[in-house]
C-alpha positions as YAML, in Angstrom:
chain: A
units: angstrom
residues:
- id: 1
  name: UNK
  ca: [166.01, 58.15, 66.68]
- id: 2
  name: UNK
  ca: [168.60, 56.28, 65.01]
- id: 3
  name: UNK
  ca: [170.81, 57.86, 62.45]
- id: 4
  name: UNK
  ca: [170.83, 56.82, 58.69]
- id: 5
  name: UNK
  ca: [174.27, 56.01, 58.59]
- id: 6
  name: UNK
  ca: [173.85, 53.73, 61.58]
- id: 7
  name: UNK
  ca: [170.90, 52.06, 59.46]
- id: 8
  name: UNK
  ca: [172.89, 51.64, 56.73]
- id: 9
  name: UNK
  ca: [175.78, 50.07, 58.70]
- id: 10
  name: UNK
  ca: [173.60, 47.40, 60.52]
- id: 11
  name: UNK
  ca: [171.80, 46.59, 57.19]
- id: 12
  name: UNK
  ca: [175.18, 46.05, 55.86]
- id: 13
  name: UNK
  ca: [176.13, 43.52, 58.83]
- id: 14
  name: UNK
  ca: [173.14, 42.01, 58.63]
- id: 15
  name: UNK
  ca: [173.69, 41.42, 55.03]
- id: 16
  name: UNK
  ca: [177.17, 40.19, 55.11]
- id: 17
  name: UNK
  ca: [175.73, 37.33, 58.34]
- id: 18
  name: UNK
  ca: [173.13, 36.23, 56.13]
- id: 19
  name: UNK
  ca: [175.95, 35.37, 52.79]
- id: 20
  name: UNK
  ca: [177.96, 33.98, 55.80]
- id: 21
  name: UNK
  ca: [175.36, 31.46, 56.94]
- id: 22
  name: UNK
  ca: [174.08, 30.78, 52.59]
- id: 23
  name: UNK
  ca: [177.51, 30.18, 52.05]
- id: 24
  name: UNK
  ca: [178.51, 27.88, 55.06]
- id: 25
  name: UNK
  ca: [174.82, 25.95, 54.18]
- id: 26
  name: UNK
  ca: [175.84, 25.89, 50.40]
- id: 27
  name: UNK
  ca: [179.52, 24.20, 51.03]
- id: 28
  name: UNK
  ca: [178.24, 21.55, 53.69]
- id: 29
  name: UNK
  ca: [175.49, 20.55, 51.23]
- id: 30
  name: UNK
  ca: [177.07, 20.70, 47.95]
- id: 31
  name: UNK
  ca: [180.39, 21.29, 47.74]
- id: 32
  name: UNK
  ca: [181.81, 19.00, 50.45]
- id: 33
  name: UNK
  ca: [179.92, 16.14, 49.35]
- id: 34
  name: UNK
  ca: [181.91, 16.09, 46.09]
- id: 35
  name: UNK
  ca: [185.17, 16.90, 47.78]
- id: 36
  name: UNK
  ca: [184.96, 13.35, 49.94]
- id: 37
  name: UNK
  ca: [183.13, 10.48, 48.05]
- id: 38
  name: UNK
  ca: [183.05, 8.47, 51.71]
- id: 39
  name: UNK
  ca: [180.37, 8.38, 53.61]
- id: 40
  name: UNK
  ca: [181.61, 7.45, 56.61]
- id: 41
  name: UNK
  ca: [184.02, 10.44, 56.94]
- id: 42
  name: UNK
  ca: [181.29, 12.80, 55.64]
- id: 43
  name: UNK
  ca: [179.34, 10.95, 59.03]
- id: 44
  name: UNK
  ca: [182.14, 11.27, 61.30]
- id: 45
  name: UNK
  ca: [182.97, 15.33, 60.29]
- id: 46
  name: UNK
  ca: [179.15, 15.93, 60.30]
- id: 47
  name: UNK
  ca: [178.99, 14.55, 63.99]
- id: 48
  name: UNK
  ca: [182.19, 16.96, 64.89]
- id: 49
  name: UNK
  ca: [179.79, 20.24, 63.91]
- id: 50
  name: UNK
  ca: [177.59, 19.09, 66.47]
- id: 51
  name: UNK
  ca: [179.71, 21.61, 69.01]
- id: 52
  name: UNK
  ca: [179.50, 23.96, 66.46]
- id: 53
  name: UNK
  ca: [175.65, 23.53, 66.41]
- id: 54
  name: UNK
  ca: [175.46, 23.67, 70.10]
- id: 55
  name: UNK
  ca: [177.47, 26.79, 69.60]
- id: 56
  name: UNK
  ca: [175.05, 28.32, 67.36]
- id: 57
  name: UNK
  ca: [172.19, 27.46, 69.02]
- id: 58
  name: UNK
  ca: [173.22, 29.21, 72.24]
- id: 59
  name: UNK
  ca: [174.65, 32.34, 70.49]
- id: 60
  name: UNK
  ca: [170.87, 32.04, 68.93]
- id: 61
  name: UNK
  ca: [169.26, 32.19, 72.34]
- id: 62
  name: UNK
  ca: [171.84, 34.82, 73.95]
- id: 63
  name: UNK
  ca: [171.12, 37.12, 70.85]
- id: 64
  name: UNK
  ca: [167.20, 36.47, 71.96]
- id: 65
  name: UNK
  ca: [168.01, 37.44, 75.66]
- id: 66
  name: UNK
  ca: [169.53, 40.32, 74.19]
- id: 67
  name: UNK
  ca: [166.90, 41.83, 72.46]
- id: 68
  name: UNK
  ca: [164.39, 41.26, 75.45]
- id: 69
  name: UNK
  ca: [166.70, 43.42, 77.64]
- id: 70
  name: UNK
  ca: [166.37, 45.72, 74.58]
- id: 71
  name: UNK
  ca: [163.22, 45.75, 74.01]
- id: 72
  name: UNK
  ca: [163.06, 45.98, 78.09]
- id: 73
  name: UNK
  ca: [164.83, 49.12, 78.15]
- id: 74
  name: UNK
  ca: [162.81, 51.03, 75.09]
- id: 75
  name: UNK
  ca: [159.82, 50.33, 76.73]
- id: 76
  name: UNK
  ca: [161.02, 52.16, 79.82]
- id: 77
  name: UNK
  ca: [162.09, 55.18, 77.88]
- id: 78
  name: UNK
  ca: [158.95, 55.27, 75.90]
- id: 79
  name: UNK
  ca: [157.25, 54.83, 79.71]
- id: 80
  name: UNK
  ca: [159.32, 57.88, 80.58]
- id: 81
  name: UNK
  ca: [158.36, 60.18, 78.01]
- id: 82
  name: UNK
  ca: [154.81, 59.35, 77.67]
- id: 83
  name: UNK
  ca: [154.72, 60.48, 81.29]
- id: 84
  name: UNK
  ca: [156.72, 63.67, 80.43]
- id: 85
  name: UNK
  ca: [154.31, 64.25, 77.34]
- id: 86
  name: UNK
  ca: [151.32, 63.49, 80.01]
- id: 87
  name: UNK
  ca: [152.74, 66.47, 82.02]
- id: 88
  name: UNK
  ca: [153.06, 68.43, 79.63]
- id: 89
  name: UNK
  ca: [149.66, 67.98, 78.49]
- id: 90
  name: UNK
  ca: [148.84, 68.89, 81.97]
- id: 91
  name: UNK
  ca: [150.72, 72.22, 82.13]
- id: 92
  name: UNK
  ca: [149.18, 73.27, 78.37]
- id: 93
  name: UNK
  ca: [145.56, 72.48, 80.05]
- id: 94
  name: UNK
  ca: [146.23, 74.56, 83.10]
- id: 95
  name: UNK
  ca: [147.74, 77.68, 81.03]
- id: 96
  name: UNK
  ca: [144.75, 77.31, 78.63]
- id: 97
  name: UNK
  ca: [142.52, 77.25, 81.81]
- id: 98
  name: UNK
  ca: [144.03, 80.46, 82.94]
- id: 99
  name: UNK
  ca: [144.05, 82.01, 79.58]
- id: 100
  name: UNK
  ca: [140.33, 81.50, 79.17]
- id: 101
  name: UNK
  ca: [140.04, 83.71, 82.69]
- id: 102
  name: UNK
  ca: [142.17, 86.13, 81.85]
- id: 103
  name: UNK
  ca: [139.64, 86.62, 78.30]
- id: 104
  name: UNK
  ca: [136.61, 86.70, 80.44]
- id: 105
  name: UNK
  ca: [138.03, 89.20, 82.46]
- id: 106
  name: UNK
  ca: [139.08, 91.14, 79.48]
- id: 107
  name: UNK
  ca: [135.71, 90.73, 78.51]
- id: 108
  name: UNK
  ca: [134.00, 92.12, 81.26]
- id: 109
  name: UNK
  ca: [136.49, 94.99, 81.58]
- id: 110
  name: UNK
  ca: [135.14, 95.91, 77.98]
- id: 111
  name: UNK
  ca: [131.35, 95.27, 78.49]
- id: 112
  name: UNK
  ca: [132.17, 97.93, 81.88]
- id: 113
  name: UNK
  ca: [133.36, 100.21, 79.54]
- id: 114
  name: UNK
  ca: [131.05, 99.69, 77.04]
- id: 115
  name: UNK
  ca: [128.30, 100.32, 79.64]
- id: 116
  name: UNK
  ca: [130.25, 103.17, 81.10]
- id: 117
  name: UNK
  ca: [130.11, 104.99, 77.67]
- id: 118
  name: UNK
  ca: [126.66, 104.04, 77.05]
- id: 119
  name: UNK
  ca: [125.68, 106.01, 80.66]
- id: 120
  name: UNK
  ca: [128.06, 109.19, 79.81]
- id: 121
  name: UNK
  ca: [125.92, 109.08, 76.65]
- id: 122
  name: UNK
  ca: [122.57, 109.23, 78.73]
- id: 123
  name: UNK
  ca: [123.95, 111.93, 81.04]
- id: 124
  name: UNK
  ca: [124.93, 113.86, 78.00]
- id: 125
  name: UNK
  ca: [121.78, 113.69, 76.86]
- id: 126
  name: UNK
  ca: [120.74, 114.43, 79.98]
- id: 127
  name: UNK
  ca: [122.83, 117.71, 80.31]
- id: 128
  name: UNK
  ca: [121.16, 118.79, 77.14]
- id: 129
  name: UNK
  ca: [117.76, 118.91, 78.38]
- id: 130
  name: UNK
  ca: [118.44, 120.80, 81.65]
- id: 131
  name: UNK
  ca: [120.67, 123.44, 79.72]
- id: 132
  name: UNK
  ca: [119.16, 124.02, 76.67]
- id: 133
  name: UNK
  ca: [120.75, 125.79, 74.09]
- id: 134
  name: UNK
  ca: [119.32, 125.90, 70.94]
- id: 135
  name: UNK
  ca: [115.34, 124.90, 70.88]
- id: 136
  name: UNK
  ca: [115.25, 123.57, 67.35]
- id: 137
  name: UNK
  ca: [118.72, 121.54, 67.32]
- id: 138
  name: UNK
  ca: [118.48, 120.73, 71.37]
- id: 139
  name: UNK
  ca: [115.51, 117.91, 69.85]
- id: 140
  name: UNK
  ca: [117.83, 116.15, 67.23]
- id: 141
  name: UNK
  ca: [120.83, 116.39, 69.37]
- id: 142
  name: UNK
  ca: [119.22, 114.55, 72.56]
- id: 143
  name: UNK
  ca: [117.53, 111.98, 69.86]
- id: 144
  name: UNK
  ca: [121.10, 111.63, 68.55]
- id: 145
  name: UNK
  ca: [122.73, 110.66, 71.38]
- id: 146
  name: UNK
  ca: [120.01, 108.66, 72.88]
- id: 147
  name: UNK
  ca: [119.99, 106.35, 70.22]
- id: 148
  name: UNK
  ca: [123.56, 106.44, 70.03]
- id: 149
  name: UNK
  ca: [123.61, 105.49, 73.65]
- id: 150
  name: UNK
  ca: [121.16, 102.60, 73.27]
- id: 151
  name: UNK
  ca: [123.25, 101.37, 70.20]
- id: 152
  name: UNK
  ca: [125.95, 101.11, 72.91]
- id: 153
  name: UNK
  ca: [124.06, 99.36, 74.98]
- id: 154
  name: UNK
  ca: [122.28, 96.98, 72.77]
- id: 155
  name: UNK
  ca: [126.12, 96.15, 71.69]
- id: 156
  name: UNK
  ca: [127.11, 95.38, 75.34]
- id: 157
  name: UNK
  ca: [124.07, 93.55, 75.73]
- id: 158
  name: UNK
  ca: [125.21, 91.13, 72.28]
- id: 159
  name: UNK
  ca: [128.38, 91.11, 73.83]
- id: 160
  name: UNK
  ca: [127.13, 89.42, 77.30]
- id: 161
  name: UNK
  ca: [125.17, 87.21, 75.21]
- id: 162
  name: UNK
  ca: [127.57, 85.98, 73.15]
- id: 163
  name: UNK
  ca: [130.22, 85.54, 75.86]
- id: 164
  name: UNK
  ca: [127.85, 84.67, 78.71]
- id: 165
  name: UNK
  ca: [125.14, 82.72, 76.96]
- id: 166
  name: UNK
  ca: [122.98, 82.42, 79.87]
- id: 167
  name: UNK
  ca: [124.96, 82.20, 82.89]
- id: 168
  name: UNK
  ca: [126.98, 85.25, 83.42]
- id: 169
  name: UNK
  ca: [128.21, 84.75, 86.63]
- id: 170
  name: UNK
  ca: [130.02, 81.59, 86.46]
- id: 171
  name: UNK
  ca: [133.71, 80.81, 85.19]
- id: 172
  name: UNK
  ca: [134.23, 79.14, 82.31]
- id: 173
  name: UNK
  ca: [135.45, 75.72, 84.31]
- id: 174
  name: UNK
  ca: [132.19, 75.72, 85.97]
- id: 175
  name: UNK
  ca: [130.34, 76.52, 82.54]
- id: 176
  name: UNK
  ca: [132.80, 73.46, 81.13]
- id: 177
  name: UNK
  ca: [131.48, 71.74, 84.11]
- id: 178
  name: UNK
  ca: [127.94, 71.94, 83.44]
- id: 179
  name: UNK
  ca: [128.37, 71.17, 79.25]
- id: 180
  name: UNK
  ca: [130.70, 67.76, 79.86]
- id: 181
  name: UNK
  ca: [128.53, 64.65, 80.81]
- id: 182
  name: UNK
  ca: [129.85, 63.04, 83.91]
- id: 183
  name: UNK
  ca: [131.43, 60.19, 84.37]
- id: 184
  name: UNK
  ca: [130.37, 57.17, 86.75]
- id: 185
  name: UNK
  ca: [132.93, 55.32, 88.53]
...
């Protein structure tokens, strides 16, 4: 990125070329003419700016060579950091990739454990029927934690649903796999 004051300076030069070049046209076409009323010498001190034209003309094309090896040389640093910002790209993908296993892992850790305290549920229930201890409250107590255990599992069920639509045991690159259209080469 080029600095302002840098901008400013070149706008400046550019400036001060372009009053250079009015003013130079301005004297040859008006001024001088009234300075020498002959038109032969005008002739004969027009035809001695021909160097001078030659000179300009091949500080012209230099100043074009220049800014092709400019332009050359921008393009291969923009070359060189769209292939940086490629691999970077790349690397973001990849850690994305692995985040999205490491959630569906943490996923399925907590649909285990949802499951797990959905069955210590059932065996509590379980445990309440083979040792009874009160008659009346034994009934609402194994209803209780029935249906709290099948709220558990009806949850880990929503869960595998929503995070697993219908193919639980694939990863998600294989699920992206299956969703992207393919292309033919």
């Amino acid at each position: 990125m080029v600095s302002k004051s840098k901008k400013i300076s070149s706008f400046v030069v550019f400036c001060c070329i372009c009053v250079g070049v009015v003013s130079l046209w301005f004297f040859n076409g008006f001024i001088y003419p009234l300075m020498v009323k002959s038109v032969e010498f005008r002739a004969l001190t027009g035809d001695s700016f021909g160097s001078v034209n030659a000179l300009f003309s091949g500080l012209a094309f230099s100043g074009l060579i220049y800014t092709i090896f400019m332009q050359r040389e921008e393009l291969a640093l923009q070359r060189t950091e769209l292939a940086m910002q490629r691999e970077q790209m790349r690397e973001t993908k990849d850690e994305i990739a692995k985040q999205a296993v490491m959630q569906e892992a943490q996923v399925k850790a907590m649909i285990a454990q949802i499951q797990v305290t959905a069955f210590q549920t059932e065996i509590s229930a379980l445990q309440l029927e083979i040792n009874p201890k009160d008659g009346n409250t034994k009934n609402k107590a194994i209803c209780d934690i029935r249906l709290q255990g099948s709220n558990i599992s009806r949850q880990a069920r929503n869960l595998v649903e929503e995070f697993f639509p219908t193919d639980i045991g694939t990863t998600p690159k294989e699920r992206s796999d299956k969703t992207t259209p393919s292309k033919s080469h």
